[in-house]
C-alpha positions in Angstrom: 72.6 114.5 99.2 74.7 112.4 96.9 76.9 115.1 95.0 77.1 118.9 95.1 79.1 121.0 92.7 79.4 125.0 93.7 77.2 126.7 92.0 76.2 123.9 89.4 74.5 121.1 90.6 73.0 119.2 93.3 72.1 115.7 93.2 70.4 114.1 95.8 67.9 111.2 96.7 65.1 110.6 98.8 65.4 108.1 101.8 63.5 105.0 101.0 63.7 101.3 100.4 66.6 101.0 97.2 64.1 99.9 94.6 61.3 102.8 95.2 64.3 105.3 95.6 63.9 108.7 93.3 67.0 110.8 92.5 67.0 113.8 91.7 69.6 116.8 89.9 69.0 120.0 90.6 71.6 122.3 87.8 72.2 126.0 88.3 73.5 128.6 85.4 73.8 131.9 85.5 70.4 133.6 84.0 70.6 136.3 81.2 70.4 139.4 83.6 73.4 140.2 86.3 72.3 138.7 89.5 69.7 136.1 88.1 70.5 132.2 88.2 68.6 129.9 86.4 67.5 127.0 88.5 66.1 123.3 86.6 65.2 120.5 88.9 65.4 116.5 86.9 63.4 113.9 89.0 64.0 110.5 88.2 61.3 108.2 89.1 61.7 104.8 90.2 61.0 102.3 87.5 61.0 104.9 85.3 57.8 105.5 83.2 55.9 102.7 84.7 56.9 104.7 88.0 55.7 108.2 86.9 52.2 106.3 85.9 52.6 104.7 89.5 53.3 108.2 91.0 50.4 109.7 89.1 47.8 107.2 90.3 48.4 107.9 93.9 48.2 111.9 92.8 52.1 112.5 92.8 52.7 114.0 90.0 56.4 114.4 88.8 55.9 117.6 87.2 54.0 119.4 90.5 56.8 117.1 92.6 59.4 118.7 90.8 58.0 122.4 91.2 57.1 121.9 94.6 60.3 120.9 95.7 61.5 124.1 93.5 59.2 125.7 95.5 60.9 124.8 98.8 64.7 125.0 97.6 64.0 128.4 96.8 62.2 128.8 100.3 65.5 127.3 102.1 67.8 128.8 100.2 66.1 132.5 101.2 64.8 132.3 104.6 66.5 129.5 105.8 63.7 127.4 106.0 61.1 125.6 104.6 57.0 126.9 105.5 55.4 125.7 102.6 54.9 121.9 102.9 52.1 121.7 100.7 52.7 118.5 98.2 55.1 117.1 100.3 54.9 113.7 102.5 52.8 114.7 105.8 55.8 114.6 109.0 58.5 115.4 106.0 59.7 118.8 107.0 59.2 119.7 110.8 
């Protein structure tokens, strides 16, 4: 984790060699019901598009990355841990 901000953001990166490094923001706002938050995830691929194609050709791709790992936040952040570890790397979450 690289920056967190109460109830507003949380940046954070994955642990990698620096140049295949992907960042990513998640941003929280209040959704339009009492008791609702809206939750958007930006992943930021390394080498940008050409990355994204890279990513896609191994079959990672961002957007299923970036709703998987919505997927799990939301897991962690209700139960306190993560079950689902489907699209992630295999030895990732234990």
């Amino acid at each position: 984790m690289t920056e967190e901000r109460t109830n507003e953001l949380i940046r954070y990166e994955t642990v990698t060699s620096p140049g295949l490094r992907t960042y990513w923001e998640v941003y929280f706002a209040p959704g339009s019901e009492a008791g609702q938050t809206e939750v958007r995830e930006v992943m930021k691929a390394p080498q940008g598009r050409l990355g994204q194609a890279a990513l896609a050709l191994i079959g990672k791709f961002p957007a299923e990355e970036v709703s998987s790992n919505l997927h799990r936040l939301q897991q962690l952040l209700e139960t306190g841990r993560i079950t689902d570890k489907s699209y992630s790397v295999p030895g990732k979450f234990h």
